[in-house]
N, C-alpha and C positions, 0 to 999 in steps of 0.2 A: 576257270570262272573268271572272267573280265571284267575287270574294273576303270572304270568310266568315273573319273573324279569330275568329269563339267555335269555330270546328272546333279551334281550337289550346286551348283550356281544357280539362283534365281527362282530358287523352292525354298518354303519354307518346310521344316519339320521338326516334329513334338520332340524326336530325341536325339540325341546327339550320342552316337557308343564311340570313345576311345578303345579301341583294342580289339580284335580279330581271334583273341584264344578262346576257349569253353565257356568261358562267364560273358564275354562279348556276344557272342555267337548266342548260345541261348538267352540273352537279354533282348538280343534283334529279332531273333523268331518270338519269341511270347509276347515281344510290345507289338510286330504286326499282326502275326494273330488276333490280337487287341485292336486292330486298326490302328494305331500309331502309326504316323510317319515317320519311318527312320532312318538317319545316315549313320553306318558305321563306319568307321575308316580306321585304316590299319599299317603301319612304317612299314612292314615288310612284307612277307604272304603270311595267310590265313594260318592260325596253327603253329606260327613257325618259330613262337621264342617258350614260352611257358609249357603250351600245350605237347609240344615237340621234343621237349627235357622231358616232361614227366615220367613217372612209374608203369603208366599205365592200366593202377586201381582202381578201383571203383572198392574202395575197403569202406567194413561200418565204423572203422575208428577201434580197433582191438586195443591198441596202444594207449589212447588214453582212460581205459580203466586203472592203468596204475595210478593215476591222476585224480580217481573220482569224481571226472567230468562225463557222467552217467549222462546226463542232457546233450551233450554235444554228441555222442556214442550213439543216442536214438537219433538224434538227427539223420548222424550218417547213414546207418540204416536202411530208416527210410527212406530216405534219399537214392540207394543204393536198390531198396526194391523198385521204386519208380522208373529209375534206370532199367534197370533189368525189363520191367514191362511195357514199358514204352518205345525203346531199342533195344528189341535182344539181338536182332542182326548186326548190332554195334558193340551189345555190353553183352556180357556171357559170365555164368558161373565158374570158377577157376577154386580148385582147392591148396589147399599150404596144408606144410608138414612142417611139424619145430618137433625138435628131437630135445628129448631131456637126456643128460649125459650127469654122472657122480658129479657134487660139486656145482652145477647151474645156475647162476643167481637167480634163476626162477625153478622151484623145485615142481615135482608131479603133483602134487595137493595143491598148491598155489595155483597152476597153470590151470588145473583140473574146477578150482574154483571161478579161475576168470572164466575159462571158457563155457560152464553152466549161466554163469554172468552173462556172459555174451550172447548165448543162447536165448537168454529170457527175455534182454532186452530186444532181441532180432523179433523174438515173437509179440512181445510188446508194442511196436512197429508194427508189424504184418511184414516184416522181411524174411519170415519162415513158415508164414502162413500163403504162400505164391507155389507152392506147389514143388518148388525146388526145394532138394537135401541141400540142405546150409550149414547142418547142426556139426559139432563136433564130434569126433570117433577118438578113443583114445588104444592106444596097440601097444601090447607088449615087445619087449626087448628084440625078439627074436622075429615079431612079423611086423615091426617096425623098420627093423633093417631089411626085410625080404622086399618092401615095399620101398625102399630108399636104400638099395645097394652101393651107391655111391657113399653113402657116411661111412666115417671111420667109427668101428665096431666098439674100439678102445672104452669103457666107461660107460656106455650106451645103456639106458637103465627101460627107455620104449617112448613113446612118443604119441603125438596126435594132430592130427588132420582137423580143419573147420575150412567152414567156406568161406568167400569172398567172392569177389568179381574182377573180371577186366575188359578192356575197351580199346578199342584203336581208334584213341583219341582225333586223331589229325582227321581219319574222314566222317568222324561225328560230327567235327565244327565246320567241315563242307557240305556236311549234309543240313546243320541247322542254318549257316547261313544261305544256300540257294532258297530253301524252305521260306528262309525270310524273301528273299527277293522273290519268291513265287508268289506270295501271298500278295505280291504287288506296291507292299509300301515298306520297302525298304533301297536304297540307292549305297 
């Protein structure tokens, strides 16, 4: 994708985006969608500091339930189903395994509580109302390790699978930036 920095001389336009990562990138596609005129510009190539480190999640926020930042938990979410149905050639379902072991600072009952937690708020969102299994699964000792043969058996008391998501960030933010300059008012 070629960038033409004189396209920005002697134009006026509505926005101005410092930075070329996921929040750049989709702020240029939804303000020309919008008809905004945009320039975005970027120090290095597209994707290449933030977007390019990252994990590569698209999580609803599992973590801060310890927190009881239930509001930002729907956020994500949400967020998370909109991804998923707007880019699923991008974003996709991906499932996680946390194994409880004797001893775990997060014990079965606890884990077993967030993750109904988790559960309600996904569906409280519509993040498990999209037709994908999202929901958690919780597995005994012995078909937990059948299912995760790599864990050390030692302690191993069973464990449980929830969903999430991931993404190959870097050609999402190719994809929403040509999108913006498709849309013809982006430079």
């Amino acid at each position: 994708m070629k960038r033409d920095f004189s396209l920005l001389t002697e134009r006026e336009f509505d926005l101005l985006i410092c930075g070329g990562g996921i929040y750049g990138a989709w702020i240029a596609y939804d303000a020309a969608l919008r008809g905004l005129r945009v320039a975005i510009v970027e120090q290095g190539d597209w994707a290449s500091a933030t977007s390019s480190a990252s994990s590569k999640l698209i999580h609803g926020g599992l973590r801060y339930l310890e927190t009881y930042d239930f509001k930002l938990v729907r956020k994500a979410l949400a967020e998370r189903r909109r991804l998923l149905k707007a880019a699923p050639h991008r974003v996709w379902p991906l499932r996680f395994g946390v194994p409880v072991y004797a001893g775990s600072r997060i014990g079965t009952l606890q884990l077993k509580a967030g993750l109904i937690l988790y559960d309600f708020l996904a569906w409280l969102s519509g993040a498990n109302r999209a037709g994908k299994d999202m929901a958690h699964r919780h597995f005994g000792r012995n078909a937990f390790a059948e299912r995760f043969p790599f864990l050390k058996g030692m302690g191993l008391k069973g464990g449980f699978t929830y969903g999430d998501a991931q993404t190959d960030d870097a050609r999402l933010v190719l994809e929403l930036i040509a999108g913006a300059m498709d849309a013809g008012r982006c430079a």
